[in-house]
C-alpha atoms as one frame of an Amber mdcrd trajectory, in Angstrom:
protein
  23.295 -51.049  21.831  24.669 -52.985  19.147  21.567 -56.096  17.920  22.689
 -59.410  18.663  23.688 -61.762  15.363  21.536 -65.151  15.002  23.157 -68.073
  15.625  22.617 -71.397  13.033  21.342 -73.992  15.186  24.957 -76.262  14.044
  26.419 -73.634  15.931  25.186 -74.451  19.465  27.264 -76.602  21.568  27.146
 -80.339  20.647  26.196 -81.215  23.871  23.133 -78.801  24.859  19.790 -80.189
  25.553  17.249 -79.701  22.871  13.525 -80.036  23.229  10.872 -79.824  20.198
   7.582 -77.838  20.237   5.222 -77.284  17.629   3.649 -73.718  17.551   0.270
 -73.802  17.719  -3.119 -71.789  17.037  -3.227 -70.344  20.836   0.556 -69.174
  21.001  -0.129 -66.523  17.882  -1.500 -63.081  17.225  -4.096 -62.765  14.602
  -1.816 -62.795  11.769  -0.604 -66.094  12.784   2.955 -65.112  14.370   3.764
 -65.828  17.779   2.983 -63.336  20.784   6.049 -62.225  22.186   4.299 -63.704
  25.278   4.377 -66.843  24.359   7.840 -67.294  23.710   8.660 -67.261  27.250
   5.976 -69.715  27.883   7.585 -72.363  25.595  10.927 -71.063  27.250   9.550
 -72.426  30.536   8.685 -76.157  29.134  11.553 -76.421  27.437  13.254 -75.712
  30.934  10.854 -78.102  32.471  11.816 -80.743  30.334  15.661 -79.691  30.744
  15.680 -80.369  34.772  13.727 -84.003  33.808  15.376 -85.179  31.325  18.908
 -83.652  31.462  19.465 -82.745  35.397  17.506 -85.461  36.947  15.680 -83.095
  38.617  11.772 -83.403  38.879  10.425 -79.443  38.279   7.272 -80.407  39.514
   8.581 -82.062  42.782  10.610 -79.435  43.447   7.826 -76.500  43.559   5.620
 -78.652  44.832   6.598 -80.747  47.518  10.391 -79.099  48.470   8.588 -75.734
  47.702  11.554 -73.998  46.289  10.556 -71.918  43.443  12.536 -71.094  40.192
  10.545 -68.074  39.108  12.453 -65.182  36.293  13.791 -62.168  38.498  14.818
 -61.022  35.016  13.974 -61.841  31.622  14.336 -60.046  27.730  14.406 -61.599
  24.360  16.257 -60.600  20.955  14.063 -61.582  18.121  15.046 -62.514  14.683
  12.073 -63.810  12.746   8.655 -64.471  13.236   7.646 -67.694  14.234   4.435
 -68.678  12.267   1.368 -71.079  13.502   2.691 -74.754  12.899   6.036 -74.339
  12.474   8.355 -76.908  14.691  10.919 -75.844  16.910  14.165 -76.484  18.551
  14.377 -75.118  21.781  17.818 -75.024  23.432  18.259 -73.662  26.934  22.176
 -72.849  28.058  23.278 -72.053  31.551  25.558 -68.879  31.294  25.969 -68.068
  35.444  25.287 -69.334  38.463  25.200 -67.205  41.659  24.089 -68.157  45.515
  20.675 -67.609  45.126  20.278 -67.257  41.223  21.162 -68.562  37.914  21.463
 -67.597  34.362  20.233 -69.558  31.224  20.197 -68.252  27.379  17.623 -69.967
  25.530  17.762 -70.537  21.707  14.760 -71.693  19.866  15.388 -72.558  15.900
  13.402 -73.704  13.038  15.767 -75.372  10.919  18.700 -73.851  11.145  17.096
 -70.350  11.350  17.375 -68.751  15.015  13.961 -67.053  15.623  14.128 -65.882
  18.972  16.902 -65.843  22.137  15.981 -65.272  25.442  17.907 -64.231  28.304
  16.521 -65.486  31.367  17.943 -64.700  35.001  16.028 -67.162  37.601  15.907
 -67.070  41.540  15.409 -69.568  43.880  12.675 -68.946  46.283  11.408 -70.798
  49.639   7.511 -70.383  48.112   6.072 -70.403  51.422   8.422 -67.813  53.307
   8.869 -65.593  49.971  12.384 -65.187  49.929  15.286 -66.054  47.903  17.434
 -69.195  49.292  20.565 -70.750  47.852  20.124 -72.541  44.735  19.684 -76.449
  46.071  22.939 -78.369  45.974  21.607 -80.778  43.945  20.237 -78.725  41.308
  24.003 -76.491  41.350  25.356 -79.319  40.818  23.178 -80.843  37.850  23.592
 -76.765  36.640  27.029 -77.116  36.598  27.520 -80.477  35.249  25.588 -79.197
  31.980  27.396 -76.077  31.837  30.952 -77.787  32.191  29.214 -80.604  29.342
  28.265 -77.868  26.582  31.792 -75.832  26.849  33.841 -78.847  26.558
């Protein structure tokens, strides 16, 4: 398995989202680096703020009250350097596929121009009350789409 390059953060497309986050005391180990752990937490509110602010789709809505859930079926990370209590952070999510029931995103998170940490994310879409995967909503493909056709232009 050959290790992934980093990426400079002028290197992502010009039109992917980009969210900030600061790293703070509760998201590092004792030496003051992030837990692996919590990388996938931020991962998760930058997506958050991705279906807001860039789809026009309410997260929170959408688990809650339409009840279809967006939980990882898969997820791995190639890390690059450590990310250290209060450094800030660019987090960039990408959509790479979209299936029936599933998508894909890559998520880059840079300080500077320094890529620290990509994650790989695979997420299915789940009726939460009946436990089973169902089509991704038509209105979130399409938003998906949009984005993806927007950052390969």
């Amino acid at each position: 398995m050959s290790r992934p390059t980093p990426l400079a953060f002028a290197s992502l497309p010009r039109g992917a989202f980009r969210t900030p986050a600061r790293i703070r005391f509760g998201d590092c180990d004792p030496a003051g680096i992030v837990f692996f752990a919590a990388w996938f937490a931020l991962a998760n509110g930058a997506i958050e703020d991705l279906f807001v602010e860039e789809f026009g789709v309410n997260f929170h809505e959408l688990h809650g009250t339409r009840r279809i859930g967006t939980g990882f079926a898969h997820a791995e990370a190639d890390f690059f350097s450590p990310g250290l209590m209060g450094d800030r952070v660019l987090i960039s999510p990408l959509v790479t596929r979209i299936g029936g029931a599933s998508y894909a995103l890559t998520v880059h998170v840079h300080r500077g121009q320094q890529e620290l940490v990509r994650l790989h994310l695979v997420t299915a879409t789940t009726n939460l009350d009946a436990r089973r995967a169902v089509p991704i909503p038509d209105d979130l493909r399409a938003a998906l789409a949009a984005y993806q056709e927007r950052c390969a232009a």
